[in-house]
Every structure is written in C-alpha cells, then in structure tokens.
N, CA and C atoms of all chains as a GROMACS GRO file, in nm:
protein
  540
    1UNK      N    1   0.083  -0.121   0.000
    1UNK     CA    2   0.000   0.000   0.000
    1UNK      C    3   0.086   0.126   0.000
    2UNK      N    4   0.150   0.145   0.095
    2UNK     CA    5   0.266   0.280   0.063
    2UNK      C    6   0.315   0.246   0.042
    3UNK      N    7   0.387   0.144  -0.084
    3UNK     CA    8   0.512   0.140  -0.197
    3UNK      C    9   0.439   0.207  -0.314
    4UNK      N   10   0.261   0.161  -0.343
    4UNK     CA   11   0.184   0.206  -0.446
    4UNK      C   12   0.138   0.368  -0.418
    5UNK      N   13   0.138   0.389  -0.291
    5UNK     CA   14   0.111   0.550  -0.294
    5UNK      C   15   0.245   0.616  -0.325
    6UNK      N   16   0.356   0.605  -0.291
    6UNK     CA   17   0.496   0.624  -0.375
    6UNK      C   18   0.510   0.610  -0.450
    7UNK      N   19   0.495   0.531  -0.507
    7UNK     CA   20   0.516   0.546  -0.690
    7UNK      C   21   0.398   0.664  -0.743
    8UNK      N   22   0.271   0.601  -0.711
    8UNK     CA   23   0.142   0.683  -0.762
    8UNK      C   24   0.227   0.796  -0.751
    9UNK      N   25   0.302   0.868  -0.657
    9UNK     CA   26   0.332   1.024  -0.616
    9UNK      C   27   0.420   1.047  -0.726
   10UNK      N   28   0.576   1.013  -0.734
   10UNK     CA   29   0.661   1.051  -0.818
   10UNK      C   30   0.620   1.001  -0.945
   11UNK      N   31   0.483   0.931  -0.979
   11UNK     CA   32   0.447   0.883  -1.157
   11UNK      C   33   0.390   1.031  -1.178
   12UNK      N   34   0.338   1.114  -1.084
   12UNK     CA   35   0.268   1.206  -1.104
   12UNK      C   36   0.337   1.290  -1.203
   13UNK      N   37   0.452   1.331  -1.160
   13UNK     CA   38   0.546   1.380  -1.153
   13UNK      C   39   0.683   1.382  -1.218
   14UNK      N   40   0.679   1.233  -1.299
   14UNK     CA   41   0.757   1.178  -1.396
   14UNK      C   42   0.813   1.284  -1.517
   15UNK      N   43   0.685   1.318  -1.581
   15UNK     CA   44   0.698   1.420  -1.670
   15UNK      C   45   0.752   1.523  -1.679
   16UNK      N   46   0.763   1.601  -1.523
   16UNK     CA   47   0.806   1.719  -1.533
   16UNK      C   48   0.960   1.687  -1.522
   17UNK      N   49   1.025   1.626  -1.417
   17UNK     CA   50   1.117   1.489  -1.368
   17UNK      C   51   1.197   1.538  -1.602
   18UNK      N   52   1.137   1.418  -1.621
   18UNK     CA   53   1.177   1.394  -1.763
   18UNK      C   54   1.236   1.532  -1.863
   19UNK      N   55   1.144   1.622  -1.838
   19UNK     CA   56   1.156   1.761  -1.911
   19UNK      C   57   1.277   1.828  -1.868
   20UNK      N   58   1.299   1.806  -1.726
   20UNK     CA   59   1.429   1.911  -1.710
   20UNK      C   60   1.572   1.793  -1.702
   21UNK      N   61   1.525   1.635  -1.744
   21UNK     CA   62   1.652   1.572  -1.841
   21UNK      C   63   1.691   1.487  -1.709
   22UNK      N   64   1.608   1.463  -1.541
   22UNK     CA   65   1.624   1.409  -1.456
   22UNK      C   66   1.544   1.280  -1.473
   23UNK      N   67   1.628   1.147  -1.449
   23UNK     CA   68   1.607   1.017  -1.482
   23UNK      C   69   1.550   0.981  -1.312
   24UNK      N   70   1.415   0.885  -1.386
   24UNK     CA   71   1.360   0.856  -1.191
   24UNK      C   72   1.349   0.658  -1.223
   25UNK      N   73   1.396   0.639  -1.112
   25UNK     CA   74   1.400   0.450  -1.062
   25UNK      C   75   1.323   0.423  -0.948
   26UNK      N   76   1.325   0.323  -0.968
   26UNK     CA   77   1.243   0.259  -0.839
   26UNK      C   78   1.322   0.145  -0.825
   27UNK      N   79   1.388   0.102  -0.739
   27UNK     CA   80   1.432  -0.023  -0.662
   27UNK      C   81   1.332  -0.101  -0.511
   28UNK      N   82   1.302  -0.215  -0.574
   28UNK     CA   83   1.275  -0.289  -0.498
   28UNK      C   84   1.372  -0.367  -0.398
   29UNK      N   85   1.322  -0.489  -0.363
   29UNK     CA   86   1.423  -0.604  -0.289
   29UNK      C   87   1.336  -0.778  -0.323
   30UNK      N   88   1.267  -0.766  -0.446
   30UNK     CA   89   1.190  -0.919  -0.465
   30UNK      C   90   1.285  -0.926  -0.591
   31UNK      N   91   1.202  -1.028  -0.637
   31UNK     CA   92   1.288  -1.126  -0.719
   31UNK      C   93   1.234  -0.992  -0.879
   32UNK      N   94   1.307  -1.050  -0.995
   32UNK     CA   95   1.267  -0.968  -1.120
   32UNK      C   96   1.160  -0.995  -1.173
   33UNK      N   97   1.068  -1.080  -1.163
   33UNK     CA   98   0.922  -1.124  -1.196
   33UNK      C   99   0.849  -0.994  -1.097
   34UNK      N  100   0.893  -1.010  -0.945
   34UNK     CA  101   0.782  -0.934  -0.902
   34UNK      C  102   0.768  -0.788  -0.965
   35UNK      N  103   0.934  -0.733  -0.998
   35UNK     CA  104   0.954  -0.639  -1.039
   35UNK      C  105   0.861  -0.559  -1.103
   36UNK      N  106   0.859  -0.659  -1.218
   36UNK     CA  107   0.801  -0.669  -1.349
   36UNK      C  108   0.649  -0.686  -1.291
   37UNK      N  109   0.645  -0.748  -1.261
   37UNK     CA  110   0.477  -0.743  -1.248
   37UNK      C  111   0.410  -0.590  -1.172
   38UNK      N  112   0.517  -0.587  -1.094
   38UNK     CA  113   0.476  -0.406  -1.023
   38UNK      C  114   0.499  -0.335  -1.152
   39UNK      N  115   0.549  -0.287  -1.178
   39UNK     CA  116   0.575  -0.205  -1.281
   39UNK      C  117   0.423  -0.220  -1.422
   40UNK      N  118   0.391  -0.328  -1.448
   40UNK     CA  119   0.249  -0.302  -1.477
   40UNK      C  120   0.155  -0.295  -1.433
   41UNK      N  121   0.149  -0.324  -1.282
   41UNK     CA  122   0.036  -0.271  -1.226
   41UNK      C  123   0.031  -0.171  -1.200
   42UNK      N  124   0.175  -0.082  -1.137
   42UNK     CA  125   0.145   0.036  -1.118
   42UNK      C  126   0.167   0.141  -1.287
   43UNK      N  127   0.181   0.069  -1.382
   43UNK     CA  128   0.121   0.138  -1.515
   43UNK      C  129   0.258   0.201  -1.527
   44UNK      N  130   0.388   0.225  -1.518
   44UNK     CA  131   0.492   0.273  -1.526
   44UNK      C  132   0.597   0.227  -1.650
   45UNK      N  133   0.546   0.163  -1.764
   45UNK     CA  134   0.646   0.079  -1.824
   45UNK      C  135   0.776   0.180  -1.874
   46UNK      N  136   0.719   0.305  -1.876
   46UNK     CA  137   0.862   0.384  -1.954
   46UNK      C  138   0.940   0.389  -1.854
   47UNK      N  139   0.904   0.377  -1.723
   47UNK     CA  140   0.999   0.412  -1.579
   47UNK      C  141   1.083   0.259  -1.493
   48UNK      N  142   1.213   0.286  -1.513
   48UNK     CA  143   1.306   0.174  -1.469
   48UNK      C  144   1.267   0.103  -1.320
   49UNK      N  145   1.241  -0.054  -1.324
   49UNK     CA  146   1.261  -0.083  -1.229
   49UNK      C  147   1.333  -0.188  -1.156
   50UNK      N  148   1.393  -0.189  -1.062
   50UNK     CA  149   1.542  -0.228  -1.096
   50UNK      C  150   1.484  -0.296  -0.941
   51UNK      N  151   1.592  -0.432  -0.905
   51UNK     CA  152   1.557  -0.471  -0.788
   51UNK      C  153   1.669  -0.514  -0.726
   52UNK      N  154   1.674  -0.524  -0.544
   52UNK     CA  155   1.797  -0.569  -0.504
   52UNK      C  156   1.744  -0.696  -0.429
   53UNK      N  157   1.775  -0.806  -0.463
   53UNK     CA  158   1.720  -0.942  -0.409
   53UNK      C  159   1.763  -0.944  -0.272
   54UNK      N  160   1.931  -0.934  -0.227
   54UNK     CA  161   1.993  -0.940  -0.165
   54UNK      C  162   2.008  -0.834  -0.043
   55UNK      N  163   1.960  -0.684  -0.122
   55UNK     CA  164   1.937  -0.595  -0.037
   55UNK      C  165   2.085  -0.500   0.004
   56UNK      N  166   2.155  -0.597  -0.081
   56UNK     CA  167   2.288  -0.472  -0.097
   56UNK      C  168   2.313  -0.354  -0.064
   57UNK      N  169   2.238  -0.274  -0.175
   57UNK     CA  170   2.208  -0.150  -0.130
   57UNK      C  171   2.130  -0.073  -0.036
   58UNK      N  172   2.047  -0.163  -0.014
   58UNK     CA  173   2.009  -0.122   0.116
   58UNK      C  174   2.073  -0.089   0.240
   59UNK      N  175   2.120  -0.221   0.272
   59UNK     CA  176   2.266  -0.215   0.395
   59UNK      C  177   2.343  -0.084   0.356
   60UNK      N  178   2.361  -0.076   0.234
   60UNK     CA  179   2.473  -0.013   0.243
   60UNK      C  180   2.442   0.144   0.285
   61UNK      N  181   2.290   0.193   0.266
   61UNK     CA  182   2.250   0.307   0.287
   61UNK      C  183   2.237   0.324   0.391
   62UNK      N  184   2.244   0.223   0.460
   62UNK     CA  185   2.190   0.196   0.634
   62UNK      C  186   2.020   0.227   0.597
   63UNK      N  187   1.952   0.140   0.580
   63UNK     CA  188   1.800   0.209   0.572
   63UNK      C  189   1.775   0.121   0.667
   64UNK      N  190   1.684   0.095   0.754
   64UNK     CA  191   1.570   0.074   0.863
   64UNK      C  192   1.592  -0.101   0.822
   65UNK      N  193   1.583  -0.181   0.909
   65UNK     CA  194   1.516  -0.328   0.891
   65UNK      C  195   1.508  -0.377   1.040
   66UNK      N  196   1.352  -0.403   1.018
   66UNK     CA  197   1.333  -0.470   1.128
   66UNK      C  198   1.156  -0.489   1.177
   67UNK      N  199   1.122  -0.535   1.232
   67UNK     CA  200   0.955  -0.518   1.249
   67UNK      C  201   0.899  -0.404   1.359
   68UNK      N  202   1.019  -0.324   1.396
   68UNK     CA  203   0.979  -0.257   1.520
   68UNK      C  204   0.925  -0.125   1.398
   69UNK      N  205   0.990  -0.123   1.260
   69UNK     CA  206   0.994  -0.020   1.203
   69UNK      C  207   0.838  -0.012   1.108
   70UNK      N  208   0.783  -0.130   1.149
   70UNK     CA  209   0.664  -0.196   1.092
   70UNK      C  210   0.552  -0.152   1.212
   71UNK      N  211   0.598  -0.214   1.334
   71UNK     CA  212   0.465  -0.240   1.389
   71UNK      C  213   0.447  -0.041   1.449
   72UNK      N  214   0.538   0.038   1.467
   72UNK     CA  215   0.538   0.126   1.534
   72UNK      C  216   0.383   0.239   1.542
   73UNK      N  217   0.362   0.290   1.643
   73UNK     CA  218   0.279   0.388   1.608
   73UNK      C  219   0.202   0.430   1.512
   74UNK      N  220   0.308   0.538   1.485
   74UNK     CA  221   0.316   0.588   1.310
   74UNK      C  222   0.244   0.572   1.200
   75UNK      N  223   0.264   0.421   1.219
   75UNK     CA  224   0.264   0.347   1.103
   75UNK      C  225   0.099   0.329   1.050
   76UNK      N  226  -0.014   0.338   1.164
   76UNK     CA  227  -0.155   0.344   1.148
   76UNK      C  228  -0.173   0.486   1.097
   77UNK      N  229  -0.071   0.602   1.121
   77UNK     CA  230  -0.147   0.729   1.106
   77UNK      C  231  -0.080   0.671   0.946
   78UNK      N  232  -0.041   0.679   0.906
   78UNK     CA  233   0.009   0.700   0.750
   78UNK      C  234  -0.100   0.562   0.650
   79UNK      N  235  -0.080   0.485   0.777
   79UNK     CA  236  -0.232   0.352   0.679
   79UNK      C  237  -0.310   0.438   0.645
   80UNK      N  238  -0.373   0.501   0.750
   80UNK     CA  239  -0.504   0.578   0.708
   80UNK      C  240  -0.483   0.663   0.581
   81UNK      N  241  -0.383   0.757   0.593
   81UNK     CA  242  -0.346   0.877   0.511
   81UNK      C  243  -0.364   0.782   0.323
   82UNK      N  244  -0.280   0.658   0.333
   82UNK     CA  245  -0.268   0.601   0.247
   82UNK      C  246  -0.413   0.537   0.183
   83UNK      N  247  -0.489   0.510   0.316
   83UNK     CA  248  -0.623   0.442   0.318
   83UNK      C  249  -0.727   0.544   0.235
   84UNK      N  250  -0.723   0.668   0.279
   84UNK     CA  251  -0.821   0.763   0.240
   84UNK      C  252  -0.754   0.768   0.078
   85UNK      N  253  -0.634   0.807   0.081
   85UNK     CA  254  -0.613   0.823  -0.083
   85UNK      C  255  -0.643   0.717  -0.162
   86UNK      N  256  -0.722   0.601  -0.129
   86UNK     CA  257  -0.744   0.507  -0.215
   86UNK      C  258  -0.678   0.387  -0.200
   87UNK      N  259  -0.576   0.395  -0.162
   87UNK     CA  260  -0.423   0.285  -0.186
   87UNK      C  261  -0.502   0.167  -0.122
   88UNK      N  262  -0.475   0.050  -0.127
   88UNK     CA  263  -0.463  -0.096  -0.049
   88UNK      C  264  -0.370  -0.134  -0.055
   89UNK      N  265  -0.356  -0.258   0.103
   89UNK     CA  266  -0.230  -0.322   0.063
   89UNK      C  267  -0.255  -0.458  -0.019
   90UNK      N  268  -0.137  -0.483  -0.103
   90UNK     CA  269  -0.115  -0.570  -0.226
   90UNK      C  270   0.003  -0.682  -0.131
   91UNK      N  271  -0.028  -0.836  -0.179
   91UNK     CA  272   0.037  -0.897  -0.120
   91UNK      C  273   0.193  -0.866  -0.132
   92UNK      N  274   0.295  -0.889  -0.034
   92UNK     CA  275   0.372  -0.844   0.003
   92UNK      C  276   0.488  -0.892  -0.080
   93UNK      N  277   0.553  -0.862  -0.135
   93UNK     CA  278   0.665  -0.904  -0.276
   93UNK      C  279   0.833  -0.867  -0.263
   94UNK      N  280   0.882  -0.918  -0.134
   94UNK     CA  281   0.986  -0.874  -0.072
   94UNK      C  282   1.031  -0.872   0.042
   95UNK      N  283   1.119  -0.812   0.065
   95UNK     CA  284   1.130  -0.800   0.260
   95UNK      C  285   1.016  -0.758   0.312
   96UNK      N  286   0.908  -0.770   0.444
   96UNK     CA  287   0.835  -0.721   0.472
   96UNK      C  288   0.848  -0.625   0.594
   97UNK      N  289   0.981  -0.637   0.629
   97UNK     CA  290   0.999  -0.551   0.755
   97UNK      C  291   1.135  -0.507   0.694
   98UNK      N  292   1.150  -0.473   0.544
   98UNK     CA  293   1.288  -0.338   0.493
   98UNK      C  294   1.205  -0.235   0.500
   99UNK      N  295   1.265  -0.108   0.499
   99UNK     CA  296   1.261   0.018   0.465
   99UNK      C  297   1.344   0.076   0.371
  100UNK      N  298   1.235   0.185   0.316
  100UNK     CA  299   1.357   0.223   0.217
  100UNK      C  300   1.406   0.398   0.218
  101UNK      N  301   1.413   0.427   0.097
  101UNK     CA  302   1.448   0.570   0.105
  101UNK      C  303   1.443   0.582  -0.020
  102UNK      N  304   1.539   0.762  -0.048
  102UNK     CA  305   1.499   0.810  -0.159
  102UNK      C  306   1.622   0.904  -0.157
  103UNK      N  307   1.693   0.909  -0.289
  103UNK     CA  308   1.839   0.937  -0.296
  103UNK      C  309   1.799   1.041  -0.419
  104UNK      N  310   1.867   1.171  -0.409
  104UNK     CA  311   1.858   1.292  -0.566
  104UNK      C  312   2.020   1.280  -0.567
  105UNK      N  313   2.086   1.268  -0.714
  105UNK     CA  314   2.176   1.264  -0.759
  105UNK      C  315   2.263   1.280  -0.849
  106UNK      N  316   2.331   1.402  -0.849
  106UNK     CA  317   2.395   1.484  -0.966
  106UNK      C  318   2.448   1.387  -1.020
  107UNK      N  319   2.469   1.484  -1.155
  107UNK     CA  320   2.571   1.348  -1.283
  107UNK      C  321   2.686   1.336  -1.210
  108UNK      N  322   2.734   1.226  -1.205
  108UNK     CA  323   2.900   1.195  -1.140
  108UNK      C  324   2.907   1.127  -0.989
  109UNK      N  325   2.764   1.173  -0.904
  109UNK     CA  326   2.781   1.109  -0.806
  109UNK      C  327   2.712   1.195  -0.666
  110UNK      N  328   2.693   1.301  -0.680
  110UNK     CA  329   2.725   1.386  -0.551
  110UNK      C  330   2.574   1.378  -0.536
  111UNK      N  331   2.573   1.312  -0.395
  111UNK     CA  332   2.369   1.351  -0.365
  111UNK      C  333   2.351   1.486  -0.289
  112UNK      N  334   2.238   1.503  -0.331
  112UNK     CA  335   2.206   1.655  -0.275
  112UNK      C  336   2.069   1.659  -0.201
  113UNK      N  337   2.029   1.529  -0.193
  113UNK     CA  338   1.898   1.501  -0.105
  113UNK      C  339   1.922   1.334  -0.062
  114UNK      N  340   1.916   1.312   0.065
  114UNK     CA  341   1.879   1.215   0.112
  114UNK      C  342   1.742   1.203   0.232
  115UNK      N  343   1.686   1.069   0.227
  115UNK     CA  344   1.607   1.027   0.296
  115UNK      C  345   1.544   0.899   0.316
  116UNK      N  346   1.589   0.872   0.451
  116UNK     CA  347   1.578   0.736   0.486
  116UNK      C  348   1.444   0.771   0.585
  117UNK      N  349   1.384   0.637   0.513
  117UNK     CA  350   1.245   0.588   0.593
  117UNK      C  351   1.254   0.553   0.699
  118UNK      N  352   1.214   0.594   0.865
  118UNK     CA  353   1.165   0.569   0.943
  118UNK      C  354   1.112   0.439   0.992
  119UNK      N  355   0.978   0.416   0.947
  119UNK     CA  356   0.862   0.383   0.946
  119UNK      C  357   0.795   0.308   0.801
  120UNK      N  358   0.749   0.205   0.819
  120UNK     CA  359   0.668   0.216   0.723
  120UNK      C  360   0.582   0.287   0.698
  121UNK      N  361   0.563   0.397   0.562
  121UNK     CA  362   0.523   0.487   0.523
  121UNK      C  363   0.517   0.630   0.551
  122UNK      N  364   0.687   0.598   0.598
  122UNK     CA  365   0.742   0.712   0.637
  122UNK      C  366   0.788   0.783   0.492
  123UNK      N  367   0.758   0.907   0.439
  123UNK     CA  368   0.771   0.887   0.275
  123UNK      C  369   0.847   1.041   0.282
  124UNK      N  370   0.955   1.110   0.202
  124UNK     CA  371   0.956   1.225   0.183
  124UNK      C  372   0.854   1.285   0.103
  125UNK      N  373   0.834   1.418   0.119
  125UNK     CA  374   0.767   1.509   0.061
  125UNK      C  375   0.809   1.539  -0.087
  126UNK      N  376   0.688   1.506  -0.156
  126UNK     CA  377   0.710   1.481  -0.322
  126UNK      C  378   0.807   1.594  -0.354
  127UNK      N  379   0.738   1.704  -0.334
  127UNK     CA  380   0.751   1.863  -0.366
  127UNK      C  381   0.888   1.875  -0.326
  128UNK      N  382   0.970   1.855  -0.268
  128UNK     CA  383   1.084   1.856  -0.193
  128UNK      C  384   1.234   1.787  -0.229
  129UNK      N  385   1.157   1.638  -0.283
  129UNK     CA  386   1.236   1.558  -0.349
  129UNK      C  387   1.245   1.643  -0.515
  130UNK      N  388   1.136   1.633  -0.559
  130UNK     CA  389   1.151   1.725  -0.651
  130UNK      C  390   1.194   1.862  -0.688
  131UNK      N  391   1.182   1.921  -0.575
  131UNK     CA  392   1.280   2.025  -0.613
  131UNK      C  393   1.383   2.056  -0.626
  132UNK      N  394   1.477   1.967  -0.516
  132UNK     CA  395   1.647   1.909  -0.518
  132UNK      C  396   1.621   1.877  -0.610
  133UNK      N  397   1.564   1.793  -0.740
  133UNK     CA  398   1.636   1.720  -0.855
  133UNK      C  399   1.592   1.821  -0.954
  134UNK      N  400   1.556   1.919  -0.951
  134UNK     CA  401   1.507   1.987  -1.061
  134UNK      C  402   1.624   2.141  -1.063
  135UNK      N  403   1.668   2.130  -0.953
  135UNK     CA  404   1.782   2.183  -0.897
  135UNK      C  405   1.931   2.112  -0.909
  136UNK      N  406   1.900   2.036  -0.918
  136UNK     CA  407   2.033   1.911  -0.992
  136UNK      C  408   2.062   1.907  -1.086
  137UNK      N  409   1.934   1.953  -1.191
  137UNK     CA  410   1.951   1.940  -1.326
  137UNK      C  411   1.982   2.068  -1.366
  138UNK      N  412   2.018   2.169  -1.270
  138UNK     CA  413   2.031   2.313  -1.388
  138UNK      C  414   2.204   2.326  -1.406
  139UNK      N  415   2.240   2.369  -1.509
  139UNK     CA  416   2.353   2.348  -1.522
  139UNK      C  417   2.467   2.423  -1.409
  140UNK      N  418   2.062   1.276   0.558
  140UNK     CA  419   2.108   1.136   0.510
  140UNK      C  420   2.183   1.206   0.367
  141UNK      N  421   2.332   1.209   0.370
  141UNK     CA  422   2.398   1.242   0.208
  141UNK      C  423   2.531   1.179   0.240
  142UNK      N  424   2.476   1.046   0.164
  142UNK     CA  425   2.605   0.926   0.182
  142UNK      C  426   2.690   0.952   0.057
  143UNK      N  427   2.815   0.902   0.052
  143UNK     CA  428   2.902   0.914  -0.024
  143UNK      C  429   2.890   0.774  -0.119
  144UNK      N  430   2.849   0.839  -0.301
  144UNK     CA  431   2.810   0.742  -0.364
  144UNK      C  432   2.916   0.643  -0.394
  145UNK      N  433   3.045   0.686  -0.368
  145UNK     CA  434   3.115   0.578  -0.411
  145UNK      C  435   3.144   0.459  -0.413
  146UNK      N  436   3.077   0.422  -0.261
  146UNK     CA  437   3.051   0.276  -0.267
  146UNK      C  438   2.957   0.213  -0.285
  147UNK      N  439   2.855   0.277  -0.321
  147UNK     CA  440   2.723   0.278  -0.386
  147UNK      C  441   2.710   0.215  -0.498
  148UNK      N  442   2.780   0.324  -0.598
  148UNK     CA  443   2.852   0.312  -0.717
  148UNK      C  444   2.801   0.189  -0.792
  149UNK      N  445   2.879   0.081  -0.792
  149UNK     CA  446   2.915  -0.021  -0.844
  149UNK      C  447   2.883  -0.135  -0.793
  150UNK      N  448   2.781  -0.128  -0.673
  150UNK     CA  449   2.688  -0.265  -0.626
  150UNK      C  450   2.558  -0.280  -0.719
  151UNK      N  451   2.539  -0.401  -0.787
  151UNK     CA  452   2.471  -0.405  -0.857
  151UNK      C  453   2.346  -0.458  -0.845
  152UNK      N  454   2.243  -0.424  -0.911
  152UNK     CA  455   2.106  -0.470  -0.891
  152UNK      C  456   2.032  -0.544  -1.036
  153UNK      N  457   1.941  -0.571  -1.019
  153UNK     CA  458   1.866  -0.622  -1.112
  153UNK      C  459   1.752  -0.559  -1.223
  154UNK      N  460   1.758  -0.573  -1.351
  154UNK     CA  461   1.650  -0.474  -1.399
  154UNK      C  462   1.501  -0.597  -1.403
  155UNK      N  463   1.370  -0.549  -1.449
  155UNK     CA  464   1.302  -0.660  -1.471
  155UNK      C  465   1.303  -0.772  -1.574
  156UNK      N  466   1.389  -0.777  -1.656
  156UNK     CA  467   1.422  -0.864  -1.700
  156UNK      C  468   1.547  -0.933  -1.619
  157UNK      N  469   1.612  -0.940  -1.528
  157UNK     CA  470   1.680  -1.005  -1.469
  157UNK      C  471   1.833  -0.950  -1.482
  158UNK      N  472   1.864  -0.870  -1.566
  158UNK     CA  473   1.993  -0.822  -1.617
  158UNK      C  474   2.091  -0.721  -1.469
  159UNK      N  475   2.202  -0.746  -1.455
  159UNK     CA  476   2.281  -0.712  -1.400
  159UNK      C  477   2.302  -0.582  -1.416
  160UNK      N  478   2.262  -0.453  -1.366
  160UNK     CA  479   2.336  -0.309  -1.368
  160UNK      C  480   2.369  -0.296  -1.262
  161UNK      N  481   2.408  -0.162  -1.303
  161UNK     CA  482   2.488  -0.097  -1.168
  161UNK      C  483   2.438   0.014  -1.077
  162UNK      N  484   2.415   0.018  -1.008
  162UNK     CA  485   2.302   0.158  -0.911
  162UNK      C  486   2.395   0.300  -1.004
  163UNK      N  487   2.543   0.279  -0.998
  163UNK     CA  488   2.554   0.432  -1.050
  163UNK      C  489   2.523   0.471  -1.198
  164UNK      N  490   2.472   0.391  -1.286
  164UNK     CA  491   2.454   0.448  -1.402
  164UNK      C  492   2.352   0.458  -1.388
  165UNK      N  493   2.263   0.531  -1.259
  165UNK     CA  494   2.175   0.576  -1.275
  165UNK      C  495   2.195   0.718  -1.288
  166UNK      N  496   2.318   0.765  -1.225
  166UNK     CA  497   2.364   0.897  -1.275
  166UNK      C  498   2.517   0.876  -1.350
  167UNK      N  499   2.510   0.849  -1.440
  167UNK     CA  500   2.670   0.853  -1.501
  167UNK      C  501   2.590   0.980  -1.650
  168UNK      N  502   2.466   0.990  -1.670
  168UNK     CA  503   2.457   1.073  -1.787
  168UNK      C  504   2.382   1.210  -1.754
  169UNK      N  505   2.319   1.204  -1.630
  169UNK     CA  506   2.302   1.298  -1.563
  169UNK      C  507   2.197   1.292  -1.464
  170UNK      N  508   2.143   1.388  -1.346
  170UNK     CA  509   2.075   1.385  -1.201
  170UNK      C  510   1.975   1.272  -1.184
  171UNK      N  511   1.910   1.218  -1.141
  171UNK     CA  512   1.864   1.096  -1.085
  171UNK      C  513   1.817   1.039  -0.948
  172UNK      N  514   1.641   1.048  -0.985
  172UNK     CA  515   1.563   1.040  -0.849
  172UNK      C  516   1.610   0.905  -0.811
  173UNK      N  517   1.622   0.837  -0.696
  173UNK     CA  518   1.662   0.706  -0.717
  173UNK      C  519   1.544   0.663  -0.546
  174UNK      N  520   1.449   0.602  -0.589
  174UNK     CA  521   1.337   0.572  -0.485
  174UNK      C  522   1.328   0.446  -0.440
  175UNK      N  523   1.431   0.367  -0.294
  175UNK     CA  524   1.404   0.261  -0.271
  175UNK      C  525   1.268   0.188  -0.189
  176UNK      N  526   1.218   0.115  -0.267
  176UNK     CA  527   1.083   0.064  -0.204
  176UNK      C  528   1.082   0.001  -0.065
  177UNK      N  529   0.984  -0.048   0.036
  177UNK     CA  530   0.993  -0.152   0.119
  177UNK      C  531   0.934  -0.252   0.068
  178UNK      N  532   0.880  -0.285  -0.068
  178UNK     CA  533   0.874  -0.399  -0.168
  178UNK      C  534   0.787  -0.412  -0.269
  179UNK      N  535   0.785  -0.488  -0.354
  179UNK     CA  536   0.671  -0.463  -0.450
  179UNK      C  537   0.536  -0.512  -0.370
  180UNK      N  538   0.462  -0.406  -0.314
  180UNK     CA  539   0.373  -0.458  -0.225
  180UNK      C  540   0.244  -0.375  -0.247
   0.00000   0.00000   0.00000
C-alpha cells in the first residue's frame, strides 16, 4: 500500500522529472518477476525498475530493517493517510519488515537530497524531493 | 542522510528482466531520483 502510494506520487510527476533531463528508478528487494509485475500494475512501463534481491544496497544506505519499524505507532497514522487516498495493501513481494528511502543525484555522483524511511510509510515530501532534482539538473 | 556514492557506485542490482546493472549508471549521464521501495507490495 505505501510502496503504491509512492510510486502513484513521483508517476505524477515523472513528466516534469523527464523535461528538465532528470532520470527517476524505483528499486525494490523481490525477485525480477515481481519487479516486473509491479511495474504493470502500477502502469509505469517507460519508468526503470530495478531490484535488489539481496538488499545490498540497502545495507549499504543503512535504511531501517526490522519489524519494530513496521509495527510502530506511526505506522496506522500513514495507513489511514494512504487508506483515504485510495491505496490498499497488495500482497507483500519482498522483505516485509525493509525500509527504504529516496536518494537525488547529480551526474558523477554527488547527492544533494537524502532520505531514509523511518517507518513504514514514512515517505519524503514529493515537492521537496523534486525540487532538489530539478535543482540538480540546472547546469 | 547524504552518503558518499562511491561505494554505492558499483553494487549491482537487477533490472526486470533479470539483467545485471549498476546503481551508479543511474547517474553517469546525468541527475537521478533514485526511490528505494519496502517492496513490491
């Protein structure tokens, strides 16, 4: 449910993303079938989706794992938030207690926005992420 | 959170067809949202 309200957010948003020449991914942690099968459900085929089975990159970002980061508080106020916008949850296609984040990243390497998830459906602010990368892209 | 991509770089992931890349050519041609999921869920 908030992996699909995340995407839903930055698909919004793709276009503008695209226009100023900034490339957007989505990394999972399931196998490349599930990948693939997200990626047409959530209707994205022009948008890369790339997966880490192993979770590599994850570790390496230090992002969240664990069920405390699942069961917490939080985590009902953002169901709802997710609940009212429509979203459901979809059977689970991966780690169920990873977290992830969201990385903006100049050509060559240098990030200029990070954010690591909390919580499940702990999400940065679209508007925000997007503006670091639209800011990344000016020469 | 502004980790240093270099070891980032060159750990590789999977596309949906199963193919081997690399997280940094997600920026080797230029800026790049890069959004890790908690799963295809």
């Amino acid at each position: 449910m908030f992996c699909r309200e995340q995407v839903a957010g930055f698909r919004s948003r793709a276009d503008e993303l695209k226009r100023a020449g900034v490339k957007l991914f989505f990394i999972g942690n399931g196998t490349p079938t599930m990948a693939k099968d997200f990626q047409q459900f959530m209707q994205i085929p022009e948008l890369p989706v790339w997966t880490d089975p192993k979770r590599q990159t994850y570790a390496h970002l230090g992002f969240k794992r664990g069920w405390l980061s699942v069961l917490d508080g939080a985590v009902l106020k953002y169901a709802a938030r997710a609940m009212q916008a429509g979203f459901r949850q979809g059977r689970t296609q991966g780690d169920p207690v990873q977290q992830g984040g969201v990385l903006v990243v100049k050509r060559g390497g240098a990030v200029v926005y990070g954010y690591a998830s909390a919580q499940a459906g702990d999400h940065p602010p679209i508007d925000e992420v997007v503006a670091k990368a639209l800011e990344a892209a000016k020469p | 959170m502004t980790p240093d991509t270099t070891g980032l770089a060159p750990l590789t992931v999977l596309t949906v067809d199963g193919a081997p890349v690399t997280v940094g050519s997600a920026w080797s041609e230029g800026p790049a949202v890069l959004v890790w999921l908690r799963h295809f869920g």
